[in-house]
C-alpha positions as CSV (number, residue, x, y, z in Angstrom):
1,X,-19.1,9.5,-9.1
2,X,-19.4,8.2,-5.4
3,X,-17.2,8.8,-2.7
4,X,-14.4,6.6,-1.7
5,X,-12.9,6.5,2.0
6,X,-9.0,5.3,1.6
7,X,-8.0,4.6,5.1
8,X,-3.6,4.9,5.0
9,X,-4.2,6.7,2.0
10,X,-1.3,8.7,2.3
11,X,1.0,5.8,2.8
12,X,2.7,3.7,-0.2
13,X,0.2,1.8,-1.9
14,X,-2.6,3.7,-0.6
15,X,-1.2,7.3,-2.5
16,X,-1.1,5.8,-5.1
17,X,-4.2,4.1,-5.4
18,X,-5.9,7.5,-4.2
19,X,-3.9,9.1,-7.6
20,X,-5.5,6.2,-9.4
21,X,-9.0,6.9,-8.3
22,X,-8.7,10.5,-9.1
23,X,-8.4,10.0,-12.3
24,X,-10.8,7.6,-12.8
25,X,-12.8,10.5,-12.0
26,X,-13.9,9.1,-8.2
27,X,-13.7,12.1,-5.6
28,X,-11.5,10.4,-2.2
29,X,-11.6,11.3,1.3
30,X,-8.2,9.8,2.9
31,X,-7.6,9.1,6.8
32,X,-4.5,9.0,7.7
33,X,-2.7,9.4,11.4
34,X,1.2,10.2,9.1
35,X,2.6,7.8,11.3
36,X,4.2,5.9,8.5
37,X,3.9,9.3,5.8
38,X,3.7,12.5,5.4
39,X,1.9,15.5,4.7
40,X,4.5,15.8,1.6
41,X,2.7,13.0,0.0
42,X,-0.5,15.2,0.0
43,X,1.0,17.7,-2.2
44,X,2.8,14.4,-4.7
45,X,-1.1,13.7,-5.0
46,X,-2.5,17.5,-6.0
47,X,0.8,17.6,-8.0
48,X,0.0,14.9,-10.2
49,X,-3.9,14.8,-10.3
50,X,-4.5,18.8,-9.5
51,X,-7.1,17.9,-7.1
52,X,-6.5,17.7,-3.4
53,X,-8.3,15.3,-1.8
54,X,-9.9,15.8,1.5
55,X,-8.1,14.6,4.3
56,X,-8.5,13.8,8.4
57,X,-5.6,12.9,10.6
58,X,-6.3,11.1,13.0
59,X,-5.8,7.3,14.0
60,X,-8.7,4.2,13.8
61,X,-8.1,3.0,17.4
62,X,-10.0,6.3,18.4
63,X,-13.5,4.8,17.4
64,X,-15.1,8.3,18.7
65,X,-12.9,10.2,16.2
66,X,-14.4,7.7,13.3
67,X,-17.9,7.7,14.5
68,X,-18.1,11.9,14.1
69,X,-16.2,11.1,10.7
70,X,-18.7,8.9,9.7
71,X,-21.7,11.2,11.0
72,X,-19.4,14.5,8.8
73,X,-19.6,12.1,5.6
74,X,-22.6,10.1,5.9
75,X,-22.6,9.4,1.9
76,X,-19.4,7.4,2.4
77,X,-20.6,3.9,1.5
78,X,-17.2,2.9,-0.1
79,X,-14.4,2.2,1.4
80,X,-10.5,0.8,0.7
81,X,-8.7,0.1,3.8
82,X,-5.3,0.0,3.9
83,X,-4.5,1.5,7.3
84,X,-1.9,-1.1,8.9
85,X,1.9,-1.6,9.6
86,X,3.3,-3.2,7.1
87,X,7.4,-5.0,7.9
88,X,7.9,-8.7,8.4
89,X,10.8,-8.1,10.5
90,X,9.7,-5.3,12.3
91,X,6.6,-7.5,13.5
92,X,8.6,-10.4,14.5
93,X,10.2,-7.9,17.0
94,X,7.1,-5.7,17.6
95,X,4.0,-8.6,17.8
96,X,1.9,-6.5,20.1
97,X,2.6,-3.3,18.1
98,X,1.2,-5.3,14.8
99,X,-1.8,-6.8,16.9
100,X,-2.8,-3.5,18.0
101,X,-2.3,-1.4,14.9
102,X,-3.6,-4.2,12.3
103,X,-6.6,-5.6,14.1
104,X,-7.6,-2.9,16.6
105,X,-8.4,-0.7,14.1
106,X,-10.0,-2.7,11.4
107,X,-12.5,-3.9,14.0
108,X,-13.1,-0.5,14.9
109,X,-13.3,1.0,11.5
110,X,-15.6,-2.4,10.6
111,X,-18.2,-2.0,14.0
112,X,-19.1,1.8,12.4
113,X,-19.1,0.6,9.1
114,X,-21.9,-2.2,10.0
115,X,-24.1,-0.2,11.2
116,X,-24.5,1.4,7.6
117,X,-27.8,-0.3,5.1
118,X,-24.8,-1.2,3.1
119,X,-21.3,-1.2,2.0
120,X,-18.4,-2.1,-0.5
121,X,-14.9,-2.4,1.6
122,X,-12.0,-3.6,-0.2
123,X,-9.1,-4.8,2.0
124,X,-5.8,-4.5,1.7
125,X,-4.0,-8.4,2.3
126,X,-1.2,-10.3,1.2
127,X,0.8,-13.1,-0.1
128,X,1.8,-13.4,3.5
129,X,-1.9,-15.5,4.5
130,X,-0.6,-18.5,2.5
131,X,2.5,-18.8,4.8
132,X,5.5,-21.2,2.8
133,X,3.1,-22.5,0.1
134,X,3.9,-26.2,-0.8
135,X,2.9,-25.4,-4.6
136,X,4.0,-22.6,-6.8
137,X,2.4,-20.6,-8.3
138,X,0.4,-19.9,-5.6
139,X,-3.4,-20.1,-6.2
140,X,-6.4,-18.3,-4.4
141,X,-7.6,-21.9,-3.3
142,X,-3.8,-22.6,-1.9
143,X,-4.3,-23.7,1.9
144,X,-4.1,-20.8,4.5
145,X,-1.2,-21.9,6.4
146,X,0.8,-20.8,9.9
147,X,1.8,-17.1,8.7
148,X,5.8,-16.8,9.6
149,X,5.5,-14.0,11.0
150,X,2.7,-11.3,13.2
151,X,2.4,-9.3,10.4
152,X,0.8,-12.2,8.4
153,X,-1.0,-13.2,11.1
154,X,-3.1,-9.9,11.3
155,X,-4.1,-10.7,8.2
156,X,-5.2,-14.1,8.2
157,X,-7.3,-12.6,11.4
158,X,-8.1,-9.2,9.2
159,X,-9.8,-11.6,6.2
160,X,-11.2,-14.0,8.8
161,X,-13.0,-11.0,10.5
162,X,-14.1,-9.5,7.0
163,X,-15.7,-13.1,6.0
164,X,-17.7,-13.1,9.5
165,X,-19.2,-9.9,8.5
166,X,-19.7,-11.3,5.1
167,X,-21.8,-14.6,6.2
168,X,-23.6,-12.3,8.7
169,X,-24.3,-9.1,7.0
170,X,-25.3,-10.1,3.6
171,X,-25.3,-6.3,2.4
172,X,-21.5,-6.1,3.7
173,X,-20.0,-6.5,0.5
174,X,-16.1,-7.0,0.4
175,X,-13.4,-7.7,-2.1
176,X,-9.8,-9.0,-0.4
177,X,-6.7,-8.6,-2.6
178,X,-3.5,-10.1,-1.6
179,X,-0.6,-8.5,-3.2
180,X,2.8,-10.0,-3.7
181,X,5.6,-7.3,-3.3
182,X,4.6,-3.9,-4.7
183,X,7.8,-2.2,-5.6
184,X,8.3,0.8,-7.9
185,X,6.9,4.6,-8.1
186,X,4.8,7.0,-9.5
187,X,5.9,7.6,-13.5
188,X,5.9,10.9,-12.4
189,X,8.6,10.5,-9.5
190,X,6.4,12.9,-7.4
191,X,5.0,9.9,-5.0
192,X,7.0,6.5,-3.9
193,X,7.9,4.5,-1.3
194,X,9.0,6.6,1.7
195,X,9.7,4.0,4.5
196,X,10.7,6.0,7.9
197,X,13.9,4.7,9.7
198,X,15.9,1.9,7.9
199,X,13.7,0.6,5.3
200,X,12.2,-2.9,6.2
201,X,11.4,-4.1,2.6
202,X,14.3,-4.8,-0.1
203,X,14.2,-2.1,-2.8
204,X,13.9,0.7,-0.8
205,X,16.9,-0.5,0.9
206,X,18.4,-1.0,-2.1
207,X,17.6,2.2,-3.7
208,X,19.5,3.5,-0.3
209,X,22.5,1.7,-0.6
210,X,22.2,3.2,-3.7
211,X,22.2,6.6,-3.5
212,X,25.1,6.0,-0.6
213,X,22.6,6.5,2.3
214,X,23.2,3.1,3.5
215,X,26.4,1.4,3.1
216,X,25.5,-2.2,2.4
217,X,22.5,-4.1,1.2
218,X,22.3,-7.4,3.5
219,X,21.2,-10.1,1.9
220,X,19.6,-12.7,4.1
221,X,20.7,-15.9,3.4
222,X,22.0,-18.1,0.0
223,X,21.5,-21.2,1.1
224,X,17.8,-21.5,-0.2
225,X,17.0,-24.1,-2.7
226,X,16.8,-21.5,-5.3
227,X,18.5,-20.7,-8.6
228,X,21.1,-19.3,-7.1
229,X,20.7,-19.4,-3.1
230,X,18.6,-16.5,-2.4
231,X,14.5,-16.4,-1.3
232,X,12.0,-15.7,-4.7
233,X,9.4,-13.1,-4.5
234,X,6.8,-11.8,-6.7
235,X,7.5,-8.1,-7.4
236,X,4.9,-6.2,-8.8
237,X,4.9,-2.5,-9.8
238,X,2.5,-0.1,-7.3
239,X,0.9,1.4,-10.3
240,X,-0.1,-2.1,-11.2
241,X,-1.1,-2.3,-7.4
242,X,-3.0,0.6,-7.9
243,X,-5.0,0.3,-10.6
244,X,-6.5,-3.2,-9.5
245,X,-8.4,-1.5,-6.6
246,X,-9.8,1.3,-8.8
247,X,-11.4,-2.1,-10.7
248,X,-11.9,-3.7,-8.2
249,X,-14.6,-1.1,-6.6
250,X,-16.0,-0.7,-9.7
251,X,-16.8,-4.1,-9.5
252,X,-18.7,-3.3,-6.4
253,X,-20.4,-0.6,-7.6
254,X,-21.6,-2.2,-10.7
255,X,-23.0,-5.2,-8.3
256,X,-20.5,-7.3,-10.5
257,X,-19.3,-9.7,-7.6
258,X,-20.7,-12.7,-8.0
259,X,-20.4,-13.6,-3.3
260,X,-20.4,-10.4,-1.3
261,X,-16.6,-11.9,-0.4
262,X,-14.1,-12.4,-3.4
263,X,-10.3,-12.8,-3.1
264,X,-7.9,-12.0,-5.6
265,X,-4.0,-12.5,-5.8
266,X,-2.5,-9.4,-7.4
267,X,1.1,-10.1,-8.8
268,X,3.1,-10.8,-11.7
269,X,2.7,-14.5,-12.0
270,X,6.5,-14.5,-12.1
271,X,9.1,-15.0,-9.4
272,X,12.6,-13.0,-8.6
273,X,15.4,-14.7,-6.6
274,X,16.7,-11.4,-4.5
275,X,20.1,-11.3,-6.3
276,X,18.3,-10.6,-9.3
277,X,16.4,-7.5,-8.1
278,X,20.1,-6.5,-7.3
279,X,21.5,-7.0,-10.6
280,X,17.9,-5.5,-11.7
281,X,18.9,-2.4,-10.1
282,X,23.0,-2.7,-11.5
283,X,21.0,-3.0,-14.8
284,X,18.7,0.5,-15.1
285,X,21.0,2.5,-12.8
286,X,24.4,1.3,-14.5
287,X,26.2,1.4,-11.2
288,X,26.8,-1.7,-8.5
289,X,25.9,-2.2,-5.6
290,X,27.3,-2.9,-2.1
291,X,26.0,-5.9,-0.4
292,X,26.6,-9.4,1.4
293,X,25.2,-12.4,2.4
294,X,24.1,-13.0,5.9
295,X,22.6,-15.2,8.1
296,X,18.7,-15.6,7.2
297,X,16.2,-13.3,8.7
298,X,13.1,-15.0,10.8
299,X,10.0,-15.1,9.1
300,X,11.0,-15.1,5.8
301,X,9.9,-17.6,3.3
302,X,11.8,-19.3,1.0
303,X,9.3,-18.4,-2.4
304,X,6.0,-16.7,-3.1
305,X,4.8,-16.4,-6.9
306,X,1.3,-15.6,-7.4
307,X,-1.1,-17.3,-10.4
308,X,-2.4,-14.1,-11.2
309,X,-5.4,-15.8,-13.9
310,X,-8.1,-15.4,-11.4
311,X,-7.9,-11.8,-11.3
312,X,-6.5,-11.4,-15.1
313,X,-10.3,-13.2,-15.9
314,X,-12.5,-12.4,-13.6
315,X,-10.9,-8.3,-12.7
316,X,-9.9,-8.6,-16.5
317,X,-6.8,-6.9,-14.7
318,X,-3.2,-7.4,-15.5
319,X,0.4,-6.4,-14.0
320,X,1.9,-4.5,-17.3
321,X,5.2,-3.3,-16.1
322,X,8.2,-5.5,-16.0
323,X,11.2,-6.1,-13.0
324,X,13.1,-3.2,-14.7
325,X,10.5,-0.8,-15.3
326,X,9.9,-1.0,-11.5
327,X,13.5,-0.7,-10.1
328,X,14.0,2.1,-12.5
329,X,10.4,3.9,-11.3
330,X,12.0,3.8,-7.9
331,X,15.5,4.6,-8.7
332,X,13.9,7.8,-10.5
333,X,12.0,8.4,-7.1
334,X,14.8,7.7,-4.8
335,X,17.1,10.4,-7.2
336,X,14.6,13.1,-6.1
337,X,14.5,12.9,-2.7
């Protein structure tokens, strides 16, 4: 089996997709600079899969540090790069901080990676490129529009960047999937989402609130025209996540792309109003939970629901777990830690 680079692969998505990978049998190498993880995730991964994977710490603005990675493992020719900061909120407040982290260091990874007779990169996007879509559900061919906030921004820039490559580099081969909302943990409650400082996304502030870490869930705003007031996301479980990128470079592998660029949405096809993740979560952990209503949060859209057929065809991938299943994954995770 070849090698696979995960860049951030000791973060959320990307421990779990290294889990994935390992037993589909793919040996990883992960880079990972722990400034949004920890080396604790390392031993989750061994835990589960009883192989540790190789792993270099250090961070993709230092393009000396990946060109004498690159010259160590000169067989890497596969690569899933998820490396980036990842909070709406926090990039509102921070711009610079996501301009530097996102972009910076995909077009540092991407210069090294260029130079090589060819390669398969798979990119880690989002929902967040189609900005508030006029249609729901929202398509692959949906209009890119303003992003609402930096963090979707770097990514517009990150796929515009990997397309350029694309047209100019026609062994550059590169799949894009933009996921909705990965919520949830590993079945095996050894790995999950482990957000440092308040948590920036909604379940892992639930799961919090809780466990009595945080005293209040905000909610930001009911005022939407939603079902009942509240903004509709598409939350998908991160084993779901997961499990698309291990197909997803297989497609690569197998030279099963049809373009050297393909997008695919990655969701559940089916959107949540926030108050219903709450009562979600009041559901599987038979307690309630503290929260309010506040004023809305800038850069939040109102909804985002993926159509999810191209990649059920084409990936012949689909999300199996339900809302529940998720919230309970993560309430399992939360309980351990």
């Amino acid at each position: 089996m070849p090698k696979i680079l995960v860049t951030g692969g000791l973060g959320y998505i990307g421990s779990h997709t290294v889990v994935a990978l390992q037993e589909a049998g793919f040996k990883v190498v992960i880079i990972d600079n722990l400034s949004n993880s920890t080396l604790k995730v390392l031993e989750g991964i061994v835990s589960i899969t009883g192989v540790k994977p190789e792993f270099e710490n250090f961070d993709l603005k230092e393009k000396n540090k990946i060109q004498e990675f690159l010259q160590k493992h000169d067989d890497i020719s596969n690569v899933i790069h998820f490396a980036a900061s990842k909070a709406v909120g926090e990039s509102v407040e921070k711009p610079l901080l996501y301009y530097e982290n996102n972009i910076n260091t995909l077009v540092c990874l991407l210069q090294e990676l260029n130079k090589k007779e060819s390669i398969n990169f798979i990119f880690s996007s989002s929902c967040t490129v189609y900005g508030q879509a006029d249609v729901m559900p929202i398509t692959e061919e949906s209009p890119i529009k303003q992003a609402e906030s930096p963090y979707g921004k770097t990514k517009q820039i990150g796929e515009t960047i990997i397309a350029d490559i694309c047209k100019a580099n026609k062994k550059f081969n590169a799949i894009a999937l933009r996921y909705f909302n990965p919520i949830g943990a590993h079945k095996s409650a050894k790995i999950g989402e482990l957000p440092t400082g308040v948590p920036q996304n909604l379940v892992p502030y639930i799961m919090q609130t809780g466990v009595g870490k945080r005293k209040q869930l905000s909610v930001f705003g009911n005022n939407y025209p939603t079902k009942d007031g509240t903004c509709i996301r598409d939350y998908i479980h991160v084993e779901d996540v997961a499990s698309a990128h291990v197909i997803a470079i297989q497609r690569l592998l197998n030279k099963g792309n049809k373009s050297n660029l393909e997008i695919f949405n990655l969701g559940t096809g089916k959107g949540s109003t926030v108050l219903e993740v709450v009562k979600s979560f009041e559901r599987v952990a038979n307690q309630k939970l503290n929260y309010k209503i506040v004023e809305r949060r800038q850069g939040d859209i109102m909804s985002a629901y993926a159509d999810t057929s191209k990649a059920n065809t084409i990936l012949g991938w689909k999300a199996k777990f339900t809302l529940d299943e998720a919230i309970l994954s993560a309430w399992k995770w939360q309980k351990t830690l």
